[in-house]
Backbone as CSV, one residue per row, in Angstrom:
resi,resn,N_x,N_y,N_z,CA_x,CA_y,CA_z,C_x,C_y,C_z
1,UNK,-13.015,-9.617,-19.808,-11.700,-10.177,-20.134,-10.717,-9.878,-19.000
2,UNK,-10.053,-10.999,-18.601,-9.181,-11.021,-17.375,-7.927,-9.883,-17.954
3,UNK,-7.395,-9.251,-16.977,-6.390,-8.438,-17.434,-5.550,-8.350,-16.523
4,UNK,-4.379,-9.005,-17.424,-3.088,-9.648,-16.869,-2.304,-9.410,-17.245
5,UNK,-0.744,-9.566,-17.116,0.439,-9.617,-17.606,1.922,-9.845,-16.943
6,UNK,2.838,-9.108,-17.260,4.782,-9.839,-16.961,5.042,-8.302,-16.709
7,UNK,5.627,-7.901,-15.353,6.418,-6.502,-15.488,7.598,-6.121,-16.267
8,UNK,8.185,-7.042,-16.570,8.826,-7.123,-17.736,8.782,-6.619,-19.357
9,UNK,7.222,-6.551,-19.369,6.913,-6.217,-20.791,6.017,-4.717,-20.577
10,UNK,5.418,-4.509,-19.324,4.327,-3.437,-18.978,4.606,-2.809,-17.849
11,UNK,5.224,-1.851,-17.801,5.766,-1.034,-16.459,4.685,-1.194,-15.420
12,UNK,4.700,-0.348,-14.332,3.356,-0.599,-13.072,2.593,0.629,-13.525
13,UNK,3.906,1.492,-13.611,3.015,3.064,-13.920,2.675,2.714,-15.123
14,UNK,2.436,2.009,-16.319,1.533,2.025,-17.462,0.263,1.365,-16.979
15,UNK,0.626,0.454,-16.089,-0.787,-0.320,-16.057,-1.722,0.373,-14.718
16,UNK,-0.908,1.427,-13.866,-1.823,1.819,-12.852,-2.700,3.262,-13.637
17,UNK,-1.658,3.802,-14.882,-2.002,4.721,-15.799,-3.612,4.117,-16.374
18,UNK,-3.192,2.952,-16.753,-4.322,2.530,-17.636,-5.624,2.145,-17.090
19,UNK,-5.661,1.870,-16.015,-7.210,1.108,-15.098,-7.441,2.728,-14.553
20,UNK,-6.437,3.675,-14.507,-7.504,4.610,-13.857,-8.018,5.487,-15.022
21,UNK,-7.480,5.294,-16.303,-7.888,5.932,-17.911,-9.259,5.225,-18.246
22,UNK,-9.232,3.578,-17.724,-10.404,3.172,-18.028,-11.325,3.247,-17.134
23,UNK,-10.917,3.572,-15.883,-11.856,3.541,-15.026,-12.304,2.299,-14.343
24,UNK,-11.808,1.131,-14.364,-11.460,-0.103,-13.913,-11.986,0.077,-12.475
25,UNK,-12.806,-0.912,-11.906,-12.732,-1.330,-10.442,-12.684,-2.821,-10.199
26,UNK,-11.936,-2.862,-9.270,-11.145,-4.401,-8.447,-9.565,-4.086,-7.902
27,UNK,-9.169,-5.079,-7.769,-7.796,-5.151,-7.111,-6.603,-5.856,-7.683
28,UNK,-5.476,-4.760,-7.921,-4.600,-5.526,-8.733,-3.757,-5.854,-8.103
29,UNK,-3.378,-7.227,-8.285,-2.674,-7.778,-7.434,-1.374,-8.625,-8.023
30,UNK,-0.257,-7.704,-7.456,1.425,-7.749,-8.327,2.224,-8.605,-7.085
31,UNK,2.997,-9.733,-8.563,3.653,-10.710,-7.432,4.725,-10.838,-7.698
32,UNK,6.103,-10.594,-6.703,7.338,-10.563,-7.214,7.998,-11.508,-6.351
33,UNK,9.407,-11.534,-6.734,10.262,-12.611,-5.399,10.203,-12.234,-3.858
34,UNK,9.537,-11.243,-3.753,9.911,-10.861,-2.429,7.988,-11.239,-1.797
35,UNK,7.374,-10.689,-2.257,5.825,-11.138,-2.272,4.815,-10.975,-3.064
36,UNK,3.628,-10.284,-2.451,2.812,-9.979,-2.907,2.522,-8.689,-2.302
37,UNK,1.890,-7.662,-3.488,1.491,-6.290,-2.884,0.315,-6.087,-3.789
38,UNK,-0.969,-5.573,-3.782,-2.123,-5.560,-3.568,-2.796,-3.758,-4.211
39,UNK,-3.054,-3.489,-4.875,-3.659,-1.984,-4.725,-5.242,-2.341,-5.453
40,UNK,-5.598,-1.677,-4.771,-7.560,-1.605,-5.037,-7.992,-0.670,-5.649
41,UNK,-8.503,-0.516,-6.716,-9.359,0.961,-7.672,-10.952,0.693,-7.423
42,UNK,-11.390,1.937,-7.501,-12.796,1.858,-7.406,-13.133,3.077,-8.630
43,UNK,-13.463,2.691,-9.767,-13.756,3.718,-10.478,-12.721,4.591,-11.475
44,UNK,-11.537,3.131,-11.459,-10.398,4.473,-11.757,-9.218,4.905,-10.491
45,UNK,-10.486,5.272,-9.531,-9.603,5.774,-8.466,-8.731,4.704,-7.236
46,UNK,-7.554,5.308,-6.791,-6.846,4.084,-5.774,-7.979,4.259,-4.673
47,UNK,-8.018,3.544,-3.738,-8.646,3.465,-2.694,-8.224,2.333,-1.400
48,UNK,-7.146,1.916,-2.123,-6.211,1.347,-1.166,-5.118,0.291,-0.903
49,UNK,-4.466,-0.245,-0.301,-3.079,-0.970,-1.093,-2.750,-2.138,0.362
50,UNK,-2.464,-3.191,-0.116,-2.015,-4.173,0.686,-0.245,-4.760,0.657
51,UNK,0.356,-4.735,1.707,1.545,-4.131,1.352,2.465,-6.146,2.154
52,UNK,3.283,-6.732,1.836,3.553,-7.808,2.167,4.403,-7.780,3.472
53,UNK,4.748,-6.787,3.750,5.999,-6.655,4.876,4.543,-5.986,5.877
54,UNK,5.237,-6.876,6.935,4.795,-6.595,8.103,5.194,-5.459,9.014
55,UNK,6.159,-4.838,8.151,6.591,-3.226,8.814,5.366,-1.710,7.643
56,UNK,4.630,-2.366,7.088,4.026,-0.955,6.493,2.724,-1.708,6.552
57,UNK,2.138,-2.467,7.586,0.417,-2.189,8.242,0.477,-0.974,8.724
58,UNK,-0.999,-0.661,8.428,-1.573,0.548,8.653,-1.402,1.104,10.246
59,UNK,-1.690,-0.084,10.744,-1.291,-0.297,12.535,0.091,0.307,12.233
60,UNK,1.053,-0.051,12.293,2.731,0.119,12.340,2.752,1.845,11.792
61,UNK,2.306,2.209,10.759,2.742,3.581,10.225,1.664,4.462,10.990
62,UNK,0.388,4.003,11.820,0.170,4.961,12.111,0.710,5.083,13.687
63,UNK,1.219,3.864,14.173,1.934,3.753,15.541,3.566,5.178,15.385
64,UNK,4.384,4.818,14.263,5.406,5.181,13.855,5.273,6.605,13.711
65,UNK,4.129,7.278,13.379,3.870,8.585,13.121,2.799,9.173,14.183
66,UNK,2.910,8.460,15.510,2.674,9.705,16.767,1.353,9.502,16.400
67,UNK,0.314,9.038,15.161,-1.023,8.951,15.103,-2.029,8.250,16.284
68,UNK,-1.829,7.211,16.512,-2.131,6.442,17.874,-0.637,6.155,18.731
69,UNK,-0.699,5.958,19.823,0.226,4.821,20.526,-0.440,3.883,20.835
70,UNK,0.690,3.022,21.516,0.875,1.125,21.695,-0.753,0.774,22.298
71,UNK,-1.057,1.826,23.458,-2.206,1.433,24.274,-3.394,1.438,23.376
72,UNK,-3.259,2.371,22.675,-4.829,2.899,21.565,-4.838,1.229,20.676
73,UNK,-3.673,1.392,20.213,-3.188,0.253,19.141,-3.975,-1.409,19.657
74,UNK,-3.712,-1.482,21.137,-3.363,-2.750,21.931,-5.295,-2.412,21.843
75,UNK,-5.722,-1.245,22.273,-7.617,-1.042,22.668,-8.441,-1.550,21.353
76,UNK,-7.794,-1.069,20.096,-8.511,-1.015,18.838,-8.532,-2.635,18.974
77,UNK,-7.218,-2.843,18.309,-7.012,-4.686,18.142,-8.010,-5.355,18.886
78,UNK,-8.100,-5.686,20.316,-9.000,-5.921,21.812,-10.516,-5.612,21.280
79,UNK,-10.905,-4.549,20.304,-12.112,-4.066,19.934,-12.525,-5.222,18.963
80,UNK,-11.787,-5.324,17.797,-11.820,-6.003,16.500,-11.837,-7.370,17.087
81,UNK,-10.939,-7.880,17.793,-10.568,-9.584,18.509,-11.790,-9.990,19.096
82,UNK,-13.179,-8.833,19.754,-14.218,-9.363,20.081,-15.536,-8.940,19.342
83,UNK,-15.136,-8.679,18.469,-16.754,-7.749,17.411,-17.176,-8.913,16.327
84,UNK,-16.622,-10.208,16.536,-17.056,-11.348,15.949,-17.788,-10.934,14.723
85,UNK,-18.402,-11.223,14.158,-19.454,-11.198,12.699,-18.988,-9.405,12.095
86,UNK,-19.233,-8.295,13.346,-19.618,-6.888,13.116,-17.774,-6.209,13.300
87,UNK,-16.996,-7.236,13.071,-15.265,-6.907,12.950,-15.426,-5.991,12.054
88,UNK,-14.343,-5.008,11.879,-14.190,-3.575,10.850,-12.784,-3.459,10.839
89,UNK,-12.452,-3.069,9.935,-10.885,-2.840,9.349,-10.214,-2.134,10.691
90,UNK,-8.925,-2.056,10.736,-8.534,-1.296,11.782,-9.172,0.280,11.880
91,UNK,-8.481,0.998,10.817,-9.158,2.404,10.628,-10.368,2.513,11.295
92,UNK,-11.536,1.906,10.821,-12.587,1.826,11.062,-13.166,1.343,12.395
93,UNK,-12.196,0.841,13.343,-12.457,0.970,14.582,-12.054,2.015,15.077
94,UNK,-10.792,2.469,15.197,-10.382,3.562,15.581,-11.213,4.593,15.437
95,UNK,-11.714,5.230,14.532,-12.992,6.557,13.680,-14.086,6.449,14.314
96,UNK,-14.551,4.694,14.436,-15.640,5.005,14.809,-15.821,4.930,16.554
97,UNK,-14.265,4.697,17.446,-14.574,4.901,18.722,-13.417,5.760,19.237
98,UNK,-13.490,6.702,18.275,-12.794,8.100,18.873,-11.656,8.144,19.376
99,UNK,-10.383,6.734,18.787,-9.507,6.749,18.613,-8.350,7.228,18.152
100,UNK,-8.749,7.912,17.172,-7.836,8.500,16.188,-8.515,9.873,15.442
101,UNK,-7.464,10.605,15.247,-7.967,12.070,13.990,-8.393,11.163,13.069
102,UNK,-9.262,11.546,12.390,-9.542,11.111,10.482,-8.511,11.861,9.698
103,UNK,-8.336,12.998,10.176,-7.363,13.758,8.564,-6.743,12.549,9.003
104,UNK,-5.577,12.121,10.292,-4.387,11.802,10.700,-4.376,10.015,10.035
105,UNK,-5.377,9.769,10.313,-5.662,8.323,9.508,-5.775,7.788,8.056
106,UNK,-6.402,9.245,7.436,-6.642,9.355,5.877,-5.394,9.570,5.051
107,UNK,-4.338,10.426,6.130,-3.228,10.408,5.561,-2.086,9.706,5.984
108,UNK,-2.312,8.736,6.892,-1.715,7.124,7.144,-2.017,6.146,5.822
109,UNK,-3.487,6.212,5.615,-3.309,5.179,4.312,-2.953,5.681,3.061
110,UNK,-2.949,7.136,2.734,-2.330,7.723,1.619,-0.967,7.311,1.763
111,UNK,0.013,6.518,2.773,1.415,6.613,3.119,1.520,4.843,2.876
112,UNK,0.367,4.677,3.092,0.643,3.159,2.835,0.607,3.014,1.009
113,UNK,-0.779,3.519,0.709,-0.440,3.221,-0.192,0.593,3.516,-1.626
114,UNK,1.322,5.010,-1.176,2.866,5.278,-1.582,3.691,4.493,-1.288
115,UNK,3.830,3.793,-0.063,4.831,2.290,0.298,5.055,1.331,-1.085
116,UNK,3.416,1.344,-1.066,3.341,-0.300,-1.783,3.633,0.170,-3.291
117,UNK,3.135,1.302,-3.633,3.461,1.443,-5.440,5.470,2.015,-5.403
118,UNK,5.845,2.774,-4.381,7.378,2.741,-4.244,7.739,1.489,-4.446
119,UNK,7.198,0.370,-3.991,8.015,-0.651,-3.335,7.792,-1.580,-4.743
120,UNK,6.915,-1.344,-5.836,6.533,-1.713,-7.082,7.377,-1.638,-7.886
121,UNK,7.560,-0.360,-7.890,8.696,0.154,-8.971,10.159,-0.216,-8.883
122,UNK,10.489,-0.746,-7.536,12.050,-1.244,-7.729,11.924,-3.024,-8.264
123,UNK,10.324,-3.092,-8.635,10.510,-4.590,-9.351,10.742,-4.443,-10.778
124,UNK,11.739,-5.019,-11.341,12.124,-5.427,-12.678,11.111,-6.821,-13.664
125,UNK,11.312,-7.388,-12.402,10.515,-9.133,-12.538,8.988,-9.465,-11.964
126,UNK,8.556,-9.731,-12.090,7.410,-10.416,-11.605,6.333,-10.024,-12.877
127,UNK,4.535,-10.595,-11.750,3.786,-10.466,-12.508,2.560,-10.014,-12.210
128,UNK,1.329,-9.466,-12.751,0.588,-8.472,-12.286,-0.885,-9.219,-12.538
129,UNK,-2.615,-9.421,-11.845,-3.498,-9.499,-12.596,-4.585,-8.892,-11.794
130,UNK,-5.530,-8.137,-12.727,-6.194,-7.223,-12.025,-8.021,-8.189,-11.623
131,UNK,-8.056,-8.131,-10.599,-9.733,-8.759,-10.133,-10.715,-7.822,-10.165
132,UNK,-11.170,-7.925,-11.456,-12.008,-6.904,-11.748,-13.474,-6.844,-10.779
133,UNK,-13.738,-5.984,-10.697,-15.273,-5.786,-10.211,-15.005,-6.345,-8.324
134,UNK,-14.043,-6.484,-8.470,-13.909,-7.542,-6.807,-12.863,-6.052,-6.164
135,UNK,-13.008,-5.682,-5.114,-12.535,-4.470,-4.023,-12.302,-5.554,-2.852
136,UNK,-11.168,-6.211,-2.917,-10.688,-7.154,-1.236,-10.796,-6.072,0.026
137,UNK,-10.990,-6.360,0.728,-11.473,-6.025,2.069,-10.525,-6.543,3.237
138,UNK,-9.909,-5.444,3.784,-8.993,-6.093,4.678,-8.495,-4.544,5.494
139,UNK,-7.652,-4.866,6.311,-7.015,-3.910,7.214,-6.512,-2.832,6.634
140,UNK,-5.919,-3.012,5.733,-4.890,-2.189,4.507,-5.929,-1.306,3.709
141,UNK,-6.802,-1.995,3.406,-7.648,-1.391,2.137,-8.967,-1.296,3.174
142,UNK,-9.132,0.318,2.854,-10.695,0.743,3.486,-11.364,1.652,3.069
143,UNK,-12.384,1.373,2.763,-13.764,2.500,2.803,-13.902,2.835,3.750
144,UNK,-14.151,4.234,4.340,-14.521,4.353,5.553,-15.894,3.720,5.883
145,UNK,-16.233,3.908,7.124,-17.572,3.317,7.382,-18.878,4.054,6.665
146,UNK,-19.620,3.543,6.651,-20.430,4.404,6.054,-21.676,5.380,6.716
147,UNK,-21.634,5.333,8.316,-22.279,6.298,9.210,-21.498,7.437,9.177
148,UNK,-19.831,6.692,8.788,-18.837,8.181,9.084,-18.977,9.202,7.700
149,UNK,-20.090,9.021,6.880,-20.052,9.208,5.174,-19.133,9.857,5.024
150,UNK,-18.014,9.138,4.808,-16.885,9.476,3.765,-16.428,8.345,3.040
151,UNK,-16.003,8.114,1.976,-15.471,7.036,1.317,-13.863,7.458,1.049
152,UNK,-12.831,6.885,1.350,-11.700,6.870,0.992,-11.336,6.613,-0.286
153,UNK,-11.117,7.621,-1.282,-10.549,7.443,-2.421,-9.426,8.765,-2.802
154,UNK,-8.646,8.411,-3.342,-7.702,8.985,-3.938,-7.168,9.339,-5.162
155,UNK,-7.109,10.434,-5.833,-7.014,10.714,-7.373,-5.368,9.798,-7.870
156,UNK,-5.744,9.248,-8.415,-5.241,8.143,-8.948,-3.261,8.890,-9.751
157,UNK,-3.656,9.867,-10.623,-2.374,10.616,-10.814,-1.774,11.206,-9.753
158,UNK,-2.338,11.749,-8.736,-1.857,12.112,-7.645,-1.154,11.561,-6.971
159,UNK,-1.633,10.516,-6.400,-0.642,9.565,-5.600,0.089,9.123,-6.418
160,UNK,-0.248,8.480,-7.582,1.415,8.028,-9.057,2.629,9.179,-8.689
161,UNK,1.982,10.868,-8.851,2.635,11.270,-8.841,3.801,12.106,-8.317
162,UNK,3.291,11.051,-6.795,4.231,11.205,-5.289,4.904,10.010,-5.465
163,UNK,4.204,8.914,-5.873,5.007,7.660,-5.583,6.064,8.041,-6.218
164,UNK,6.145,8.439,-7.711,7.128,8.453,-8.796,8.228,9.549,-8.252
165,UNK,7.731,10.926,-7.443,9.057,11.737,-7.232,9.320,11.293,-6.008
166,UNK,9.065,10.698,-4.891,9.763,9.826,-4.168,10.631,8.702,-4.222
167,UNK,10.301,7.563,-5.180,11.074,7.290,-5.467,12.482,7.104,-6.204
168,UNK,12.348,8.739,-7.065,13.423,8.935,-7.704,14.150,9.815,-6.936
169,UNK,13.779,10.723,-5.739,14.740,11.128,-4.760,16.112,10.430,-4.045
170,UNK,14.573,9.009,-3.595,15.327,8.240,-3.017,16.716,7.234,-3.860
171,UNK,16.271,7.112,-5.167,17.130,6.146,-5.863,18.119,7.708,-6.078
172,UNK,18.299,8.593,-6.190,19.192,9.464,-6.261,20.157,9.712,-5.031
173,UNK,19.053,9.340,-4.035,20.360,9.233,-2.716,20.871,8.145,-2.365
174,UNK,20.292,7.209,-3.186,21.423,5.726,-2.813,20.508,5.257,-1.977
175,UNK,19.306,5.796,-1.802,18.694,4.890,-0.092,17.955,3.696,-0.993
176,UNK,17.426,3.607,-2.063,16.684,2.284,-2.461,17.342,1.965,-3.886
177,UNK,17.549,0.546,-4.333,17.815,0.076,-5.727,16.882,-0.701,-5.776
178,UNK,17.234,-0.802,-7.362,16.486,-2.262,-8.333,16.506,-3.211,-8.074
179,UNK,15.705,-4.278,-8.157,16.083,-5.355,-7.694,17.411,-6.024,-8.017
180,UNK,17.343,-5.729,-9.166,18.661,-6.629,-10.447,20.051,-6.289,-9.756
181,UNK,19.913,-4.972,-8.930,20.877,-4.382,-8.485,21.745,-4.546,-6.883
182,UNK,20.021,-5.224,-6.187,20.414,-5.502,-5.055,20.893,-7.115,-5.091
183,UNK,20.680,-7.691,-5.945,20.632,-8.855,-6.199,22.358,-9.039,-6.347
184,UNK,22.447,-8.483,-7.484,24.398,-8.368,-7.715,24.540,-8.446,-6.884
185,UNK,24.349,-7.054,-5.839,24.981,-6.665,-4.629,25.526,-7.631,-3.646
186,UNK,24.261,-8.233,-3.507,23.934,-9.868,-2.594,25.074,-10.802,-3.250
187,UNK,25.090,-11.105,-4.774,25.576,-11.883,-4.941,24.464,-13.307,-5.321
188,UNK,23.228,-12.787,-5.229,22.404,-13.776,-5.545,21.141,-13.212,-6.928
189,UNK,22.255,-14.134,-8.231,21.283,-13.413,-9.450,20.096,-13.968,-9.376
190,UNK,19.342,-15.303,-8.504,18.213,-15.813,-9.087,17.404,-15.850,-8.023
191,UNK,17.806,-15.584,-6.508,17.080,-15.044,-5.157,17.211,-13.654,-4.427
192,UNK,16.078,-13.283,-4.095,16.419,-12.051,-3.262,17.356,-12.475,-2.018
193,UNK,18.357,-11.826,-1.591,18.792,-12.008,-0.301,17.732,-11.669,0.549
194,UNK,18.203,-12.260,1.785,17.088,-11.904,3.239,17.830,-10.581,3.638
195,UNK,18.712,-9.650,3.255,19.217,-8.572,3.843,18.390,-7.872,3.108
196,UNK,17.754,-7.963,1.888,17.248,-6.792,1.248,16.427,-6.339,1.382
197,UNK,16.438,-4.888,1.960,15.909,-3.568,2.942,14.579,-3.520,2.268
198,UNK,13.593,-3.877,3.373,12.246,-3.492,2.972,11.778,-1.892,2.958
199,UNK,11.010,-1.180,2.378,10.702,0.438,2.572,9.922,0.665,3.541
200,UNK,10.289,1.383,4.133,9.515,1.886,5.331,8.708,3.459,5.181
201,UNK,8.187,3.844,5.923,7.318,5.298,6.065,8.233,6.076,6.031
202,UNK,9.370,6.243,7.203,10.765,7.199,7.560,11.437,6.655,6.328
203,UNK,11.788,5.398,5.578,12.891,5.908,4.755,12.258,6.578,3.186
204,UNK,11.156,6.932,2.873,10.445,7.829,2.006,10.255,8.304,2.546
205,UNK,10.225,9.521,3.856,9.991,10.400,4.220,8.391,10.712,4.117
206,UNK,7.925,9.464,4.178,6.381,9.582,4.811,5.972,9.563,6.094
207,UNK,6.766,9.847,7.121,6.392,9.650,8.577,5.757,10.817,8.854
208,UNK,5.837,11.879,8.636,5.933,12.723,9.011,3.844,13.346,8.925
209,UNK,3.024,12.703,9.402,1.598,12.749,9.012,0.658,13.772,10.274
């Protein structure tokens, strides 16, 4: 049975509560006015998150946090642009040609995927449906390789329960609102404005890896 719904009626944290209670694997994929954002379970557990702003790729936060620079960045890409058929997620070039730390990478996508469930919770509106049994495959979302035997997964309350005191820091310092709120702000009740501040790594105080 497809499992779907309205954020409106089912918070994110009930429904990210609930696929990792059941143990759910696929990718749920939540769509609001601003885009689409993406998180992957395997078992219950997160294992990785696809984020719509082109400022929280995995590339960008691990550029932003001293993890690689521009040249490593510019070598990996150059790697992937010619590995035709045998292409691998970014991470996964980097790891496997001695590009990058692993802790330093493992805890780049732990930062992504706090981005994307932060960036969840200031939705009021939209709508959510989970692809069961299906794990999308992309830059954002990775298993590590599997010569490197490690699999990237993450205890599922754990990360909820960074996303959740981060973002109530931040809504306590004024640095992020609700949508409903930025919307007033704007002056636009039925569109997001184009001013409204996407989340970044530095403004949750995830840079720091």
């Amino acid at each position: 049975m497809a499992f779907s719904g309205d954020l409106e009626h089912l918070s994110i944290v009930d429904v990210i509560q609930l696929l990792h209670t059941t143990r759910k694997t696929g990718t749920l994929k939540v769509q609001g006015r601003k885009g689409e954002i993406s998180v992957a379970f395997n078992d219950g557990y997160i294992v990785g998150a696809s984020h719509y702003s082109k400022g929280a790729l995995i590339g960008t936060i691990l550029l932003e946090a001293g993890v690689i620079d521009a040249d490593t960045l510019t070598k990996a890409l150059s790697i992937q642009e010619h590995a035709g058929e045998d292409r691998k997620p970014l991470v996964a070039t980097l790891l496997e040609n001695g590009l990058a730390d692993k802790d330093a990478a493992y805890r780049g996508l732990e930062t992504l995927i706090e981005l994307s469930i932060v960036e969840i919770l200031t939705w009021k509106k939209g709508n959510f449906a989970l692809h069961v049994d299906e794990i999308l495959v992309c830059d954002e979302f990775r298993y590590f390789p599997d010569n490197l035997n490690q699999e990237f997964t993450l205890p599922t309350e754990h990360i909820l329960m960074d996303a959740l005191r981060i973002f109530d820091e931040k809504m306590r310092d004024g640095l992020i609102k609700m949508e409903d709120e930025q919307n007033e702000a704007n002056n636009t009740p039925t569109e997001v404005s184009e001013s409204t501040t996407v989340l970044s790594a530095d403004d949750l105080g995830l840079g720091d890896l």
